[in-house]
Biopython code that builds the backbone (N, CA, C, O; Angstrom):
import numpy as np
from Bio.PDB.StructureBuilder import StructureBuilder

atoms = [
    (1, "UNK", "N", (-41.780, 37.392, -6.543)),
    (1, "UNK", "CA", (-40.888, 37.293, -5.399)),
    (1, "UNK", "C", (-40.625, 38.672, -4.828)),
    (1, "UNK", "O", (-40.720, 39.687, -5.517)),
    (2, "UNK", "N", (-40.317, 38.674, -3.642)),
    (2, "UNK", "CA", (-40.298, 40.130, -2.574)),
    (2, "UNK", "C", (-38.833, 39.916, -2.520)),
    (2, "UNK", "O", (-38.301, 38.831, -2.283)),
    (3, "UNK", "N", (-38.061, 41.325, -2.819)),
    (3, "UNK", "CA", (-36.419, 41.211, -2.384)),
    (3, "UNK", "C", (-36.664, 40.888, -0.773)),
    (3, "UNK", "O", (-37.471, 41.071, 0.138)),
    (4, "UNK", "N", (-35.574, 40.365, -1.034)),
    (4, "UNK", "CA", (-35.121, 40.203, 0.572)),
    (4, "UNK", "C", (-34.863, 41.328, 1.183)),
    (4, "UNK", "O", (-34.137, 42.100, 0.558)),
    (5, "UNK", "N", (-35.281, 41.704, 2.345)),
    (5, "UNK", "CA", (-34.893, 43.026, 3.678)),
    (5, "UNK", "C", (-33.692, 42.563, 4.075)),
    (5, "UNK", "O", (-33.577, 41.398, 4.455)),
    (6, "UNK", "N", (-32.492, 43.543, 4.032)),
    (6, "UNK", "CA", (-31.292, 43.732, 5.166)),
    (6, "UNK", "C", (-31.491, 43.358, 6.252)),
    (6, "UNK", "O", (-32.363, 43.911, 6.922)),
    (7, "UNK", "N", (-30.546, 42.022, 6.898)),
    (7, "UNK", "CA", (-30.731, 42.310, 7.943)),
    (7, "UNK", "C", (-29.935, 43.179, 8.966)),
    (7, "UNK", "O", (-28.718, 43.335, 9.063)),
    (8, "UNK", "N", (-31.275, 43.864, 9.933)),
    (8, "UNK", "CA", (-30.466, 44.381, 10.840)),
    (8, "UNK", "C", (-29.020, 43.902, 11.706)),
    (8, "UNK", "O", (-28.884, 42.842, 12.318)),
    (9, "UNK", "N", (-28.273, 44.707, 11.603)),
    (9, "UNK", "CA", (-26.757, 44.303, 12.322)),
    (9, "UNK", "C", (-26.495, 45.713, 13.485)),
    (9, "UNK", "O", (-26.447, 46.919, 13.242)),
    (10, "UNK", "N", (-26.369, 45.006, 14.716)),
    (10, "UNK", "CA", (-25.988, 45.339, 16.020)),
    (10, "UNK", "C", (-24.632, 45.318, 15.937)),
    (10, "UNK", "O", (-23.894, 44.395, 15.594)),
    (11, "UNK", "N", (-24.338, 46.594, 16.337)),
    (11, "UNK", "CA", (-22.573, 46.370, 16.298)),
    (11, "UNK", "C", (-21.597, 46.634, 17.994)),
    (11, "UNK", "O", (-21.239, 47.810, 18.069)),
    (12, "UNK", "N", (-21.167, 45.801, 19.224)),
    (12, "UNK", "CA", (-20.895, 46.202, 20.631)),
    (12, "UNK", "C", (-19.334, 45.847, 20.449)),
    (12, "UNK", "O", (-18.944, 45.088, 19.563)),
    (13, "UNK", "N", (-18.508, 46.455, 21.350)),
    (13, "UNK", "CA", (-17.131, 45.719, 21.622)),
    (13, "UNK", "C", (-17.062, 45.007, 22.639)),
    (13, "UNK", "O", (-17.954, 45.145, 23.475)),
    (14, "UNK", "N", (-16.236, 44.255, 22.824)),
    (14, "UNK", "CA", (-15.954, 43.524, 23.929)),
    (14, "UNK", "C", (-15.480, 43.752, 24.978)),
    (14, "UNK", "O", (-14.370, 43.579, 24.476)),
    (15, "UNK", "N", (-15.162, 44.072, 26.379)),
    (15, "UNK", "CA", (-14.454, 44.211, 26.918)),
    (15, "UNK", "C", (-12.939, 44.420, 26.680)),
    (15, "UNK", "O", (-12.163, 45.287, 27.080)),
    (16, "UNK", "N", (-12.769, 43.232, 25.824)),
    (16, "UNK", "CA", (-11.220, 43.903, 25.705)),
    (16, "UNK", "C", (-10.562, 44.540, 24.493)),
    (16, "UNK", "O", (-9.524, 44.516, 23.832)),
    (17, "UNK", "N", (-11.952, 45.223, 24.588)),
    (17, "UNK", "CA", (-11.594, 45.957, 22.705)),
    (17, "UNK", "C", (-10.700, 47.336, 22.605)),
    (17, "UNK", "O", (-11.127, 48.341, 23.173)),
    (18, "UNK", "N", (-9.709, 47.371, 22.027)),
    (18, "UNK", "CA", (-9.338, 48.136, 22.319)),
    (18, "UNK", "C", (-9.016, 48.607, 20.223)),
    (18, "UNK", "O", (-9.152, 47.863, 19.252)),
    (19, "UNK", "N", (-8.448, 50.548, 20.291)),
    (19, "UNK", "CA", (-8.104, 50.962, 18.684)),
    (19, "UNK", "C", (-6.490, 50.812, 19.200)),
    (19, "UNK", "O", (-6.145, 50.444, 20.323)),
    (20, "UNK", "N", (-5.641, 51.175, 18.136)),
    (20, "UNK", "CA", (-4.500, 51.782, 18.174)),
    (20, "UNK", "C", (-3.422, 52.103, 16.727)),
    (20, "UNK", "O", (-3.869, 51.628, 15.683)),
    (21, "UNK", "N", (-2.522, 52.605, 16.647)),
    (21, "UNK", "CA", (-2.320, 52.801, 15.349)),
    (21, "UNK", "C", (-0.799, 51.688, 14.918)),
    (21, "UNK", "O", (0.104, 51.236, 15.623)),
    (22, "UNK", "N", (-1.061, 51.591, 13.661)),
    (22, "UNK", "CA", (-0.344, 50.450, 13.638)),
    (22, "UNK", "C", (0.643, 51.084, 11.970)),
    (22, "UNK", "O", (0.144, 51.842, 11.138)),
    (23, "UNK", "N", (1.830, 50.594, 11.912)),
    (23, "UNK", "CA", (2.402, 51.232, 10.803)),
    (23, "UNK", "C", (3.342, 50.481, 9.842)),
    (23, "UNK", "O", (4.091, 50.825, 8.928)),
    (24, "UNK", "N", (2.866, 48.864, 10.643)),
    (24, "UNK", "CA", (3.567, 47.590, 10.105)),
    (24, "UNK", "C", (2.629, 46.921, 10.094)),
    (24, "UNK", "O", (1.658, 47.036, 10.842)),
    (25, "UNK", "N", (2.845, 45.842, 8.936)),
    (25, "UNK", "CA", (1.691, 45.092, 9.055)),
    (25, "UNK", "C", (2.850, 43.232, 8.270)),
    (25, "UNK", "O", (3.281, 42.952, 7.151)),
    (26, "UNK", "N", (2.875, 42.642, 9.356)),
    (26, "UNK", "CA", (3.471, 41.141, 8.826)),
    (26, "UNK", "C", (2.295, 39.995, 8.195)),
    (26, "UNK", "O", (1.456, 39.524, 8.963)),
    (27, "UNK", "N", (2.315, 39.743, 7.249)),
    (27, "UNK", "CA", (1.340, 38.671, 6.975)),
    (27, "UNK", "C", (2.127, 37.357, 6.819)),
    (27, "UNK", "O", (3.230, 37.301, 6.276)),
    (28, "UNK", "N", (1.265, 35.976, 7.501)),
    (28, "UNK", "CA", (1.696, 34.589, 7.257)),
    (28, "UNK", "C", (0.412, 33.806, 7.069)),
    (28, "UNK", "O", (-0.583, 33.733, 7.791)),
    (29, "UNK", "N", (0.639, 33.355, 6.142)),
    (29, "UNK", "CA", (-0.513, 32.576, 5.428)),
    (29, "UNK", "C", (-0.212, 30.503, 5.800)),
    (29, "UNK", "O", (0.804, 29.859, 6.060)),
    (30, "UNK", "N", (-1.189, 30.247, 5.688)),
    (30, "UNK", "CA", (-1.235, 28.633, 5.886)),
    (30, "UNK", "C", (-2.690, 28.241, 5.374)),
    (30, "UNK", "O", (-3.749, 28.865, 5.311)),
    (31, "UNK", "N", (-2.258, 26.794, 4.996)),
    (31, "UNK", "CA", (-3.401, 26.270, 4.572)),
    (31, "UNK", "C", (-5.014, 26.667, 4.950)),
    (31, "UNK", "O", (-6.027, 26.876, 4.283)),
    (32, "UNK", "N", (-4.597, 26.649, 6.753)),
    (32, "UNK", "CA", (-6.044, 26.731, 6.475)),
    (32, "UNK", "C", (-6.493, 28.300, 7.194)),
    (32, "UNK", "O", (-7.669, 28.484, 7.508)),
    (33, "UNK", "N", (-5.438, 29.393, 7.414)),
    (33, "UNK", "CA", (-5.589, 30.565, 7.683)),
    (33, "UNK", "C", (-4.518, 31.484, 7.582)),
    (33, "UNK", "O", (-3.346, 31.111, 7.531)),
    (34, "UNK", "N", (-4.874, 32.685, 7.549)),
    (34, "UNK", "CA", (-3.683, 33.851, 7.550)),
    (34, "UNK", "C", (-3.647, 34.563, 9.032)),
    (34, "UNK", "O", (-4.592, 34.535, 9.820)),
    (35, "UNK", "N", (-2.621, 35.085, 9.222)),
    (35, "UNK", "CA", (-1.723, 35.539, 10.703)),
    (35, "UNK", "C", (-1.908, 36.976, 10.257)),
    (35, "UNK", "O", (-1.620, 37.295, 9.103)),
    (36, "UNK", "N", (-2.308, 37.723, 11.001)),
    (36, "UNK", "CA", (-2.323, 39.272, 10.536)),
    (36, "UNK", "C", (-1.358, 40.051, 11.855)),
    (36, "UNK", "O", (-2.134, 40.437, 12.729)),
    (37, "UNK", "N", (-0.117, 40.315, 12.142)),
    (37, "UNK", "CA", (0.362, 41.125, 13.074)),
    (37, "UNK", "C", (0.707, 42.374, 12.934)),
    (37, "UNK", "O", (1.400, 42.532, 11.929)),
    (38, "UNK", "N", (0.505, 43.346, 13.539)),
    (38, "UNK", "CA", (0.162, 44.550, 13.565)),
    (38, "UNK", "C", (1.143, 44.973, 14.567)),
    (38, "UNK", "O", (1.221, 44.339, 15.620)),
    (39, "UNK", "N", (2.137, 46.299, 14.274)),
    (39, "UNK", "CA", (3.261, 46.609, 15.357)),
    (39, "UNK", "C", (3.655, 48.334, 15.099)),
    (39, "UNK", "O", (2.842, 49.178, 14.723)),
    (40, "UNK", "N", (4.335, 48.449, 15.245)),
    (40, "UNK", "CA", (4.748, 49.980, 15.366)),
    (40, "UNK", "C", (6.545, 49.984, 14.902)),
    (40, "UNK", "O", (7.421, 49.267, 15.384)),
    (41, "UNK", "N", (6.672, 50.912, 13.955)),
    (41, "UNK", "CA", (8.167, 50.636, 13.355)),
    (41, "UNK", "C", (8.768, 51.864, 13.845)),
    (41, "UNK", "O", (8.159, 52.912, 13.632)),
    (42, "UNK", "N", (9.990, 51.894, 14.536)),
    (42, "UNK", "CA", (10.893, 53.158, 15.195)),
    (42, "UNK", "C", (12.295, 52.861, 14.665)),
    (42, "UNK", "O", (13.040, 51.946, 15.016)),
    (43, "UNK", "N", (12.499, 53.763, 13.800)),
    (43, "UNK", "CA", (13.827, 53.753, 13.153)),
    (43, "UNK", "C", (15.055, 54.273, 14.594)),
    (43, "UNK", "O", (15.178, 55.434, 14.986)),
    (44, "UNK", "N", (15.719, 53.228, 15.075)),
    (44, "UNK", "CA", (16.466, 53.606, 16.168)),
    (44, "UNK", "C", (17.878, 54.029, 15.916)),
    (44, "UNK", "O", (18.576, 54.381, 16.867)),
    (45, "UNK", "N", (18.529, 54.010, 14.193)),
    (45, "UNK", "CA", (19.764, 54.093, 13.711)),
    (45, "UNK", "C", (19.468, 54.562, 12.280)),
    (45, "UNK", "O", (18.405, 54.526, 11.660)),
    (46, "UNK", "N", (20.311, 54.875, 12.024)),
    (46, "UNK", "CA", (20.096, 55.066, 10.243)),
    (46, "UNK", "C", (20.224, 53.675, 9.769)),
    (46, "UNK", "O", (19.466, 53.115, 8.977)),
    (47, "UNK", "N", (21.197, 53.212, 10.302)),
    (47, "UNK", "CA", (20.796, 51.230, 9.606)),
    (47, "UNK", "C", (19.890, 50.785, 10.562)),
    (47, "UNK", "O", (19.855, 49.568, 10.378)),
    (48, "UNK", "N", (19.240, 51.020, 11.350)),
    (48, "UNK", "CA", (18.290, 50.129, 12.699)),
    (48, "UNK", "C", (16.565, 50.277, 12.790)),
    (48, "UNK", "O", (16.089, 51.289, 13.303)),
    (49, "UNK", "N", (15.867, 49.423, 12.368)),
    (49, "UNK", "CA", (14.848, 49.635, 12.889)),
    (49, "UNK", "C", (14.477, 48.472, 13.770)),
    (49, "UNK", "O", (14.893, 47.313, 13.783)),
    (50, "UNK", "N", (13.589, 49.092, 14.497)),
    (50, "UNK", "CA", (12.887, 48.267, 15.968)),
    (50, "UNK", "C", (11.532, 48.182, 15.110)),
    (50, "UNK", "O", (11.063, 48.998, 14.316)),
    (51, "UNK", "N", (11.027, 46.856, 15.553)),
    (51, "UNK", "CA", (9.338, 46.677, 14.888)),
    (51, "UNK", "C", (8.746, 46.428, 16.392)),
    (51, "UNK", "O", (9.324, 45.508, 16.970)),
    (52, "UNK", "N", (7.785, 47.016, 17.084)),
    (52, "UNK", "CA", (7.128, 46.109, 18.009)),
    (52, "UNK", "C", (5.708, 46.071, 18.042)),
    (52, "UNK", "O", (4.981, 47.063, 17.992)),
    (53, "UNK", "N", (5.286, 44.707, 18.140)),
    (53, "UNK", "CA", (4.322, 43.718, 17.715)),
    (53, "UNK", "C", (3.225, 44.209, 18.940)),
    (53, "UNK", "O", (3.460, 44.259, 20.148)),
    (54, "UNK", "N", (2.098, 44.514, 18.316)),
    (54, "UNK", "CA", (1.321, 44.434, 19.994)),
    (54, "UNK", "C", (-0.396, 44.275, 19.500)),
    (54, "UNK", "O", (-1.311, 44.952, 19.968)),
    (55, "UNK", "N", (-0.523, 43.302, 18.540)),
    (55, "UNK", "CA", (-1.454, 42.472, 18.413)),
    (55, "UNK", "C", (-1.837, 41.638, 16.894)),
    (55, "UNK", "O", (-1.936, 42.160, 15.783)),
    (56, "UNK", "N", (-1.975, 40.486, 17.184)),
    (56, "UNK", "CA", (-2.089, 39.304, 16.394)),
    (56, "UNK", "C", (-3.521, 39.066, 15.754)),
    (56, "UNK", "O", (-4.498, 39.231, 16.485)),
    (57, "UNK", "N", (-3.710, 38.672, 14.380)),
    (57, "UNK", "CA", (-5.314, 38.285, 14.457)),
    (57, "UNK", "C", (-5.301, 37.315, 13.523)),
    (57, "UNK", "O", (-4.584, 37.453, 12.532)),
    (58, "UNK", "N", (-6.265, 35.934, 13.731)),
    (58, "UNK", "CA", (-6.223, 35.052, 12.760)),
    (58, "UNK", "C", (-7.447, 35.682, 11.888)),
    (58, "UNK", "O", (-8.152, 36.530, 12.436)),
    (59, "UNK", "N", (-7.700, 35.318, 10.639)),
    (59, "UNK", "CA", (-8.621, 35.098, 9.512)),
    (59, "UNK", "C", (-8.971, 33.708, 8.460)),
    (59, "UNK", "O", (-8.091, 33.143, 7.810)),
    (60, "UNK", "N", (-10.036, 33.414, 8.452)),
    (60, "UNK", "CA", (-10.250, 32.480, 7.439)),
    (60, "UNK", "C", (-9.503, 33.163, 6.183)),
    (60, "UNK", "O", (-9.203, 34.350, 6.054)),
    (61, "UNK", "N", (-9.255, 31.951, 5.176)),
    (61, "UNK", "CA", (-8.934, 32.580, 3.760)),
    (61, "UNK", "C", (-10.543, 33.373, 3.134)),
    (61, "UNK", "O", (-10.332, 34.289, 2.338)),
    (62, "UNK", "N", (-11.651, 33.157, 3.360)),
    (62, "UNK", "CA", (-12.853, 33.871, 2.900)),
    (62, "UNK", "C", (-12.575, 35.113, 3.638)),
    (62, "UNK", "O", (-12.206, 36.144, 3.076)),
    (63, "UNK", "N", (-12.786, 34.980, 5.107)),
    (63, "UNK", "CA", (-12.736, 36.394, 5.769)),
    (63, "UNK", "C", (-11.412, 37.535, 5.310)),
    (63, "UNK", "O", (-11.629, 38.742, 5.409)),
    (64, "UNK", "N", (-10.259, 37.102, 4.885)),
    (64, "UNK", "CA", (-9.414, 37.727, 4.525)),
    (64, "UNK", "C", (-9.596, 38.205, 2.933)),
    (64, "UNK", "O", (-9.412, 39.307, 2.416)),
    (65, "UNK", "N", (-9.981, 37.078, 2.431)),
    (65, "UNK", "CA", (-10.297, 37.579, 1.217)),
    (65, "UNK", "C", (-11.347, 39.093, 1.053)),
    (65, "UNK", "O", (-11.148, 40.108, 0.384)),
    (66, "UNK", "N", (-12.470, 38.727, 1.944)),
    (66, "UNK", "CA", (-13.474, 39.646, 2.167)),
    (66, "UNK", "C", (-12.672, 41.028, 2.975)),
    (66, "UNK", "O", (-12.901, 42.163, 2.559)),
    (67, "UNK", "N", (-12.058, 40.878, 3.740)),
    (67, "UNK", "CA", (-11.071, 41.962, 3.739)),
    (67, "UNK", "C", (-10.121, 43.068, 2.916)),
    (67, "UNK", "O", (-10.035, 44.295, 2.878)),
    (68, "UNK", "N", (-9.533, 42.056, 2.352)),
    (68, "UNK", "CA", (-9.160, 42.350, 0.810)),
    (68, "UNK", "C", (-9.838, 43.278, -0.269)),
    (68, "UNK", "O", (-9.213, 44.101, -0.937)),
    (69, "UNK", "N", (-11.106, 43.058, -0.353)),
    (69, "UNK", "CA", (-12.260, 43.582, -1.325)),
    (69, "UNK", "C", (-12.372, 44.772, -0.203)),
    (69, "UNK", "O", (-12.071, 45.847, -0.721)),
    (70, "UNK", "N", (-12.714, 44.897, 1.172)),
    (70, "UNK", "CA", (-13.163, 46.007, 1.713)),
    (70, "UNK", "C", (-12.420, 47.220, 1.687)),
    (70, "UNK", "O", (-12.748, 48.407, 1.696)),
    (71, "UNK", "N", (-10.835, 46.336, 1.639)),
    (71, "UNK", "CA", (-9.837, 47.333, 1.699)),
    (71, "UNK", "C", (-10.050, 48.351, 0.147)),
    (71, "UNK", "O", (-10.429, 49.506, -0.046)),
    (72, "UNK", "N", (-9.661, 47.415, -0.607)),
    (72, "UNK", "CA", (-9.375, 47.904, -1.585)),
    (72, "UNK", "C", (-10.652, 48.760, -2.679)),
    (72, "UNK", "O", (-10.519, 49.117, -3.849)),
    (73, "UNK", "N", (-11.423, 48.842, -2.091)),
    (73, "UNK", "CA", (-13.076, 49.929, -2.604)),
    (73, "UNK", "C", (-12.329, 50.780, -1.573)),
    (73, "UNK", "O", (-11.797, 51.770, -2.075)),
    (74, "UNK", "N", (-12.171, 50.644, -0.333)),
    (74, "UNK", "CA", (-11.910, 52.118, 0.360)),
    (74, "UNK", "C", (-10.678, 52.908, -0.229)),
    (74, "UNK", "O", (-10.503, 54.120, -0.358)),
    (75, "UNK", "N", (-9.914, 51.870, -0.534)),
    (75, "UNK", "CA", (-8.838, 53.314, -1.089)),
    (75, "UNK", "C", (-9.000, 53.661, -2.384)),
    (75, "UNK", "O", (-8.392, 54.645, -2.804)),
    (76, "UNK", "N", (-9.711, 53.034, -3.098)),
    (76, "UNK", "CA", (-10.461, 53.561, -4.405)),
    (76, "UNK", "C", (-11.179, 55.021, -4.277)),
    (76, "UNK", "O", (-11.022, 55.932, -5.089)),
    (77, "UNK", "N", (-12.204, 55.091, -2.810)),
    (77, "UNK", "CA", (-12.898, 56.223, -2.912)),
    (77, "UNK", "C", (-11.765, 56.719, -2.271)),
    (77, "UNK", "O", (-11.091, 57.154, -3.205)),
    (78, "UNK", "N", (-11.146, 56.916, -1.231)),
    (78, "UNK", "CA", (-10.112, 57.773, -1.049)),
    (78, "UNK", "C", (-9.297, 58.007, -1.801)),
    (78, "UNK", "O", (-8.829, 59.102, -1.488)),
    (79, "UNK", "N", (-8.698, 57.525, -2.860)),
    (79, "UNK", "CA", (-7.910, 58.064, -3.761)),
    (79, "UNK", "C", (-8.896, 58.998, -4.613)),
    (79, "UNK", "O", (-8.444, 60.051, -5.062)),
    (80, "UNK", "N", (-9.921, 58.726, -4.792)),
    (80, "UNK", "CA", (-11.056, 59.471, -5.604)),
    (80, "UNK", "C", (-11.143, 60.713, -5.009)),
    (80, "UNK", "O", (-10.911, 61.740, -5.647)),
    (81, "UNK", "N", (-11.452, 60.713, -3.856)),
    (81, "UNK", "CA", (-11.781, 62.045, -2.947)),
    (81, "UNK", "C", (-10.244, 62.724, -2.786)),
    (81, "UNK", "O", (-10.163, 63.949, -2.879)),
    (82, "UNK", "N", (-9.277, 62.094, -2.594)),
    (82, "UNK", "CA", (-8.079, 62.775, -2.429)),
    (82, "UNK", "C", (-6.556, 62.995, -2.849)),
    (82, "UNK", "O", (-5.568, 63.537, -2.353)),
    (83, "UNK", "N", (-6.912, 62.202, -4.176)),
    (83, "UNK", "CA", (-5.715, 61.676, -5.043)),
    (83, "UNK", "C", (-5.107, 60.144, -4.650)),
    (83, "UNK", "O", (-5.550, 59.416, -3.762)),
    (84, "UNK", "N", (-3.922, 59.843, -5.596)),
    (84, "UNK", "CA", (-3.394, 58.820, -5.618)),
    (84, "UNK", "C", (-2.517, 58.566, -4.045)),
    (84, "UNK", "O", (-1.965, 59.540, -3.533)),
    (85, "UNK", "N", (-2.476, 57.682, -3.606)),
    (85, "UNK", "CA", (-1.389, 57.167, -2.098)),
    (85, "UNK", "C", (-0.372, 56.828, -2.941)),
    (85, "UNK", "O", (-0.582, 55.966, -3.794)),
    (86, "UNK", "N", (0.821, 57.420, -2.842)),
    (86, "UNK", "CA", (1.910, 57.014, -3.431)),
    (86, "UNK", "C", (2.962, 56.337, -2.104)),
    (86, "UNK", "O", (3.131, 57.018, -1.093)),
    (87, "UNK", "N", (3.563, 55.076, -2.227)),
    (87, "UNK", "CA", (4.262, 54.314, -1.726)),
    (87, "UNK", "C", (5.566, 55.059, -1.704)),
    (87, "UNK", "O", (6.009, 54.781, -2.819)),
    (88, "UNK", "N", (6.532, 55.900, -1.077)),
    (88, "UNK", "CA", (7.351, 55.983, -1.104)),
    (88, "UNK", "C", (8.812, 55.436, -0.857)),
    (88, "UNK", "O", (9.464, 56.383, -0.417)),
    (89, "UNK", "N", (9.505, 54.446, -0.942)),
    (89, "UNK", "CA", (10.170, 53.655, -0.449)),
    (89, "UNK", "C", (11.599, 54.695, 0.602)),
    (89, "UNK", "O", (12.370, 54.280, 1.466)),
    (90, "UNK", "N", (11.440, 56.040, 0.039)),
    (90, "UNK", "CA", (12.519, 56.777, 0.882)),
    (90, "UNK", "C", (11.842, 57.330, 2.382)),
    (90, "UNK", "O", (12.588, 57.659, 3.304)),
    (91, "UNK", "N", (10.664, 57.375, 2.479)),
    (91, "UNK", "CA", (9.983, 57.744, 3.191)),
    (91, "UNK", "C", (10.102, 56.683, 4.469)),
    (91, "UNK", "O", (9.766, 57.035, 5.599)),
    (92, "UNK", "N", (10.574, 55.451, 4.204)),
    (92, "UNK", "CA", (10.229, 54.081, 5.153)),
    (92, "UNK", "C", (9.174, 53.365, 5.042)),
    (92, "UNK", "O", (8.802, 52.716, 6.020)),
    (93, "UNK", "N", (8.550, 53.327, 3.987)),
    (93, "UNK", "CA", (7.143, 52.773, 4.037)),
    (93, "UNK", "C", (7.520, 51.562, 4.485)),
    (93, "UNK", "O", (8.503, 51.034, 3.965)),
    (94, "UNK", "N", (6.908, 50.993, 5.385)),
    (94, "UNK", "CA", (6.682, 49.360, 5.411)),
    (94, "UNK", "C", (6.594, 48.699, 4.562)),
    (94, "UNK", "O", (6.065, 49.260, 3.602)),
    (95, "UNK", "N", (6.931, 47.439, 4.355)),
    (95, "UNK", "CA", (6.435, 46.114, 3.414)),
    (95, "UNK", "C", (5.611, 45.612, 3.993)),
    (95, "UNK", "O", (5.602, 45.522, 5.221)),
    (96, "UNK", "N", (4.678, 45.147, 3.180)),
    (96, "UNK", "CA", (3.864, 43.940, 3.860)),
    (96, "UNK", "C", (4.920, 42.595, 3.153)),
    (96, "UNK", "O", (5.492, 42.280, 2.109)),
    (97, "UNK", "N", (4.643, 42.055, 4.760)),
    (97, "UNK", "CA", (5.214, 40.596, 4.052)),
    (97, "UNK", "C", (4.293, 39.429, 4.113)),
    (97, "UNK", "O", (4.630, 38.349, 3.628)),
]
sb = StructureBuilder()
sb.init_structure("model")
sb.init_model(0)
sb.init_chain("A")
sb.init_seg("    ")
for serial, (resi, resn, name, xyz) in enumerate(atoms, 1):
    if name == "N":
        sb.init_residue(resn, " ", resi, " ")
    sb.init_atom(name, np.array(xyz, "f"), 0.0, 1.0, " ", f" {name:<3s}", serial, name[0])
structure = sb.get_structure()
């Protein structure tokens, strides 16, 4: 048997593709998919924060799962290449929920 060849993958955006930076992340899960919203957190008080939301994405439970795995090898080599990410909770880190 001959391994199988890679296939080639073309990668374009869409018209309405856009980056941006995101520093919240809400998760909601359901039977048959997860809700991924993505927003920006501005502490407006010492008791106040503002979250605002400015894009949504569904995922299969596979595709998220497969997300999951991608994530988590990348911060493996980045912690490798640059030490541990420590969560600071005084800092404001976000929760994922």
């Amino acid at each position: 048997m001959h391994p199988q060849q890679p296939s080639k993958i073309q990668l374009s955006n869409t018209g309405d593709y856009r980056e941006a930076y995101a520093n919240s992340v809400q998760v909601r899960v359901s039977l048959w998919d997860f809700f991924l919203s993505f927003g920006t957190i501005n502490q407006t008080a010492p008791d106040a924060v503002s979250i605002q939301n400015f894009q949504g994405i569904f995922l299969s439970p596979q595709q998220a799962k497969a997300l999951a795995n991608v994530l988590n090898q990348n911060l493996q080599q980045y912690e490798s290449a640059f030490g541990e990410i420590r969560l600071d909770p005084k800092q404001g880190a976000s929760p994922v929920q």
